[in-house]
C-alpha positions in Angstrom: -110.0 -64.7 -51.2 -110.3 -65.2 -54.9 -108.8 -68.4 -56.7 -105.7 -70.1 -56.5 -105.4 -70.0 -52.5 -105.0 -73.0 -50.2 -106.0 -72.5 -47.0 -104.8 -75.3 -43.9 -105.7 -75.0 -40.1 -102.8 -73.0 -38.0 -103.6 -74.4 -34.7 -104.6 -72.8 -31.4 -107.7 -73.3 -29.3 -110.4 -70.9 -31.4 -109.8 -73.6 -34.6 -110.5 -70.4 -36.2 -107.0 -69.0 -37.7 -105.3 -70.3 -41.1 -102.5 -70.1 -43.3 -103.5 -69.3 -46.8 -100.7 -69.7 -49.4 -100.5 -68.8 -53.1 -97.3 -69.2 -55.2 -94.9 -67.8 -52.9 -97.2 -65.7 -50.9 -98.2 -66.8 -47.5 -100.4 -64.6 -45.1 -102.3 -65.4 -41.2 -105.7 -65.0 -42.0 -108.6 -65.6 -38.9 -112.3 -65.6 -38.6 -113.6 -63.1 -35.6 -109.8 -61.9 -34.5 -109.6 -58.9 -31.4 -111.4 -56.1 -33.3 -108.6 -53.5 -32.2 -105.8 -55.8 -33.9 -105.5 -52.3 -36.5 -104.5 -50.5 -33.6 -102.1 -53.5 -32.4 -100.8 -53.3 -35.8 -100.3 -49.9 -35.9 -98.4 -49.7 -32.8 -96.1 -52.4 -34.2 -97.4 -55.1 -31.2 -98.5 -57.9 -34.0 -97.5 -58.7 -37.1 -98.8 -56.2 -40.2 -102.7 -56.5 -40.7 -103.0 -56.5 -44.4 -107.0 -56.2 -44.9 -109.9 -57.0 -43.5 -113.1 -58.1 -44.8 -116.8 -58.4 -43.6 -118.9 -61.2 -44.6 -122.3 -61.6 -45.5 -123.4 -63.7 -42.0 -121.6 -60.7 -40.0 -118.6 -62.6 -39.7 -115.5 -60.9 -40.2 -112.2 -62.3 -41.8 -108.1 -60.1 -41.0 -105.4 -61.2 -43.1 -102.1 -60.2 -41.7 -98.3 -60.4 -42.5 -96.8 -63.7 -41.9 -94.1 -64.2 -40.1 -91.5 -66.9 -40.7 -90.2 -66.5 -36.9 -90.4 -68.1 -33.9 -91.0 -68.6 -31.0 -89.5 -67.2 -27.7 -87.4 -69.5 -25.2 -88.8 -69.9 -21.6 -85.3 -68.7 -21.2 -85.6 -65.5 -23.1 -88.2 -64.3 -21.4 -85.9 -62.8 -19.0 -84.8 -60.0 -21.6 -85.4 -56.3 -21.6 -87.0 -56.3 -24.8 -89.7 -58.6 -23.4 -90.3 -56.0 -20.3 -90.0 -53.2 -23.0 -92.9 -54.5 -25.3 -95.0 -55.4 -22.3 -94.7 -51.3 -20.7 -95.7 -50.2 -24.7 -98.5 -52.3 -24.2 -99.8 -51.5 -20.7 -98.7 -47.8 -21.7 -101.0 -47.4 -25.0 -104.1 -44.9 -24.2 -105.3 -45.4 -27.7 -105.9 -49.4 -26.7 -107.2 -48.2 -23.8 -109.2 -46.0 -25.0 -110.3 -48.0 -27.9 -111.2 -51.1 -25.3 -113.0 -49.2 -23.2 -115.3 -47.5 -26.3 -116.3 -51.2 -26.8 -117.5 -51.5 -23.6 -115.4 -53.6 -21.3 -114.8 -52.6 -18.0 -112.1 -53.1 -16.0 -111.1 -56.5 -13.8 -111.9 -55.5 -10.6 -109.8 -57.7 -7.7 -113.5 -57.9 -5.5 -115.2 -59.5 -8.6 -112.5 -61.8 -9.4 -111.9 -63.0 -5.8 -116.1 -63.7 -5.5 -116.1 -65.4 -9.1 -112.7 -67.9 -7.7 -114.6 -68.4 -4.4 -118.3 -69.5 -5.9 -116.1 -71.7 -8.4 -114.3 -73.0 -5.8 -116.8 -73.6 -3.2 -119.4 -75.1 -6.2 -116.3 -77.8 -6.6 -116.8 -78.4 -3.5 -113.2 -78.0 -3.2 -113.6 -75.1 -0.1 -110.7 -76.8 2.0 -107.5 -77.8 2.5 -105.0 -75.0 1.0 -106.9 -74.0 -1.7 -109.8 -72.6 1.7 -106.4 -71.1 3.5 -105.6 -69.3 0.0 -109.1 -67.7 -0.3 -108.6 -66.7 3.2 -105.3 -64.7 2.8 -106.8 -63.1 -0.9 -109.9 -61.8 0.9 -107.6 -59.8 4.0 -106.7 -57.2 1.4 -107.6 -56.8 -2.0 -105.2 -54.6 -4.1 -106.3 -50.9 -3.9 -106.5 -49.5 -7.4 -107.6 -46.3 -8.5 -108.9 -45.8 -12.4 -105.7 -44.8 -13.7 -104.1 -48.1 -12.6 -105.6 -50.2 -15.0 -104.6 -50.4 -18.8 -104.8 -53.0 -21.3 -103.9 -56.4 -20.6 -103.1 -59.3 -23.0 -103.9 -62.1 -20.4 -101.9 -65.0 -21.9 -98.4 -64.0 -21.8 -97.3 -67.6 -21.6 -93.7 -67.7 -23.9 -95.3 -69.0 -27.2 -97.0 -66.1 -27.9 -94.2 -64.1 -28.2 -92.8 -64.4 -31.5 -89.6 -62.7 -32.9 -89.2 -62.5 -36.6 -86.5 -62.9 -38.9 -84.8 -59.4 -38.1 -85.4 -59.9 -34.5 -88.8 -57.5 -34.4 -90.7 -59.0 -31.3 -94.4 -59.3 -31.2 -97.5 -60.6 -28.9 -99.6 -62.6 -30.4 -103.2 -64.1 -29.7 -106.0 -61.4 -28.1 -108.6 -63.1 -28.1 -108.6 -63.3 -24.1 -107.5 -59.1 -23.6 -108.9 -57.4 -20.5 -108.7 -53.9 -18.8 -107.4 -54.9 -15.6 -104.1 -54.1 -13.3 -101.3 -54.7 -15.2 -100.3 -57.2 -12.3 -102.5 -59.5 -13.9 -100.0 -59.9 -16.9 -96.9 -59.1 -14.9 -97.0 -61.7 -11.8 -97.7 -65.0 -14.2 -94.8 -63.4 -16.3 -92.2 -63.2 -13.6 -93.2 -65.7 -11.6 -93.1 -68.4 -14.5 -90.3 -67.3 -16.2 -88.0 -64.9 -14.4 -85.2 -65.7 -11.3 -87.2 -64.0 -8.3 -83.7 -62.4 -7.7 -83.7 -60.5 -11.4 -87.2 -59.0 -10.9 -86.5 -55.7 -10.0 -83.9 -55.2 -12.6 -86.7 -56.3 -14.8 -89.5 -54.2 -13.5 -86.8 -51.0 -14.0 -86.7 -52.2 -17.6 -90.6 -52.6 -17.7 -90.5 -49.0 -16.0 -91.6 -49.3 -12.6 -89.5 -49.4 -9.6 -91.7 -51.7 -7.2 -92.4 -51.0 -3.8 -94.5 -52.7 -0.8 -97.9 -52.4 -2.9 -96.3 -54.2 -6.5 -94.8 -56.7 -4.8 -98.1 -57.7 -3.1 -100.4 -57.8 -6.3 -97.9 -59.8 -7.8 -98.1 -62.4 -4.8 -102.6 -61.3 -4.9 -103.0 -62.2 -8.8 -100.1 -65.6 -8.9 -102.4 -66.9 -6.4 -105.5 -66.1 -8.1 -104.4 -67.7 -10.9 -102.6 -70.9 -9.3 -106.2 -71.5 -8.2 -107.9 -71.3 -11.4 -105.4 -73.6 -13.0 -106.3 -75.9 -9.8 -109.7 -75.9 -11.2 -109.0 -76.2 -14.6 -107.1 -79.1 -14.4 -109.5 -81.0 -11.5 -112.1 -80.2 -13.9 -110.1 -82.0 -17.3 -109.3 -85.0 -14.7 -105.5 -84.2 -15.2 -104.5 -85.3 -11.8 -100.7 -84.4 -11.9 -101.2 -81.1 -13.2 -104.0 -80.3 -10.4 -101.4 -81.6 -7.8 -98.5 -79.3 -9.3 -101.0 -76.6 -8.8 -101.7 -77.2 -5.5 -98.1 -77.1 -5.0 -97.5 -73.7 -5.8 -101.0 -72.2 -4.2 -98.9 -74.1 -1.0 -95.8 -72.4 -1.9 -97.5 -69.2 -2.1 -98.8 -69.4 1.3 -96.0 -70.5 2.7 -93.9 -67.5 1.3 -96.6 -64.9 2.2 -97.7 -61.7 0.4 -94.0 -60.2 0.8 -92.7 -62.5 -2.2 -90.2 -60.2 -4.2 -88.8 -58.3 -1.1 
């Protein structure tokens, strides 16, 4: 980066993004970032990307815009604006299409429902609620042609949404993307953060008016994931988080695959 910068650790699970400040200028600068972050850019979904620069062990450094924002509110997630960044997102054929040229292939629901069962079953964990829950996601998987899947950021938990100081609102952190149903971003979305009686009115903003088959992936993926995070948790000995969990798998089941209706 030349002389005169001072680079300090920014956080998040990789260990691999920095500040790097000079004088007055500050820029984001990561090792190994998503390699379609110039179309993110582009698009106006993250902050400006500024360069980008190979190095000689193949590694490969992005320097983009800082932003001297903040976070989003579990609160604000509710907004319009959040639904309307998240359709320009699942709406992008140039991610898609760029995604796709690298490769990856879409989430399909059979794969991820036989992935969650051998995890589950090799935790010997195949009982109880979490058994009942594999039970109801194997009746039906959601039917989804090609066209239904699009780019999905995977993470949309509230601090990686970052508004800057004239209000511009990006999504942050890529590093998990996937093609897959955009259900997989919307149920953890709504389900986390959004009253269930305010979901349609923020589907309409997101674009879709939902019918029988939204409402059940919504219900199909929550479940999915309230699972993993059973897992994870069992697996990091964090007992009250497990139990939480567990709570909501139970929840789940006992609301059935109509939640939203």
């Amino acid at each position: 980066m030349g002389e005169g910068w001072h680079l300090r650790p920014a956080g998040g699970a990789t260990g691999e993004a920095y500040v790097a400040e000079q004088g007055q200028q500050k820029i984001f600068v990561k090792r190994n970032s998503s390699p379609f972050l110039a179309v993110l850019s582009a698009e106006g979904i993250v902050p400006k990307l500024l360069w980008t620069k190979r190095l000689e062990n193949g590694d490969v450094i992005t320097a983009q815009q800082w932003i001297s924002g903040r976070e989003l509110k579990i609160a604000e997630m509710n907004q319009s604006r959040v639904a309307e960044l998240l359709a320009k997102i699942h709406q992008s054929q140039e991610l898609l299409d760029m995604f796709k040229r690298m490769g990856n292939r879409p989430l399909i629901p059979g794969n991820i429902f036989r992935a969650l069962q051998t995890h589950v079953r090799h935790k010997g964990m195949d009982q109880g609620s979490l058994q009942q829950a594999l039970q109801q996601l194997e009746v039906r998987f959601p039917n989804l042609t090609e066209q239904d899947f699009v780019v999905c950021h995977a993470d949309v938990h509230h601090n990686n949404w970052i508004e800057d100081e004239k209000g511009n609102l990006f999504l942050i952190d890529w590093d998990g993307a996937q093609v897959a149903d955009p259900a997989l971003d919307l149920a953890p979305l709504l389900y986390a953060y959004v009253p269930e009686e305010s979901w349609e009115l923020w589907l309409q903003a997101y674009g879709r008016t939902p019918d029988s088959s939204m409402w059940y992936r919504l219900w199909w993926y929550r479940m999915v994931q309230s699972i993993e995070n059973v897992l994870w948790y069992d697996e990091r000995g964090e007992v009250e988080q497990a139990a939480n969990w567990t709570r909501k798998v139970e929840q789940l089941l006992h609301k059935g695959s109509g939640a939203g209706n």
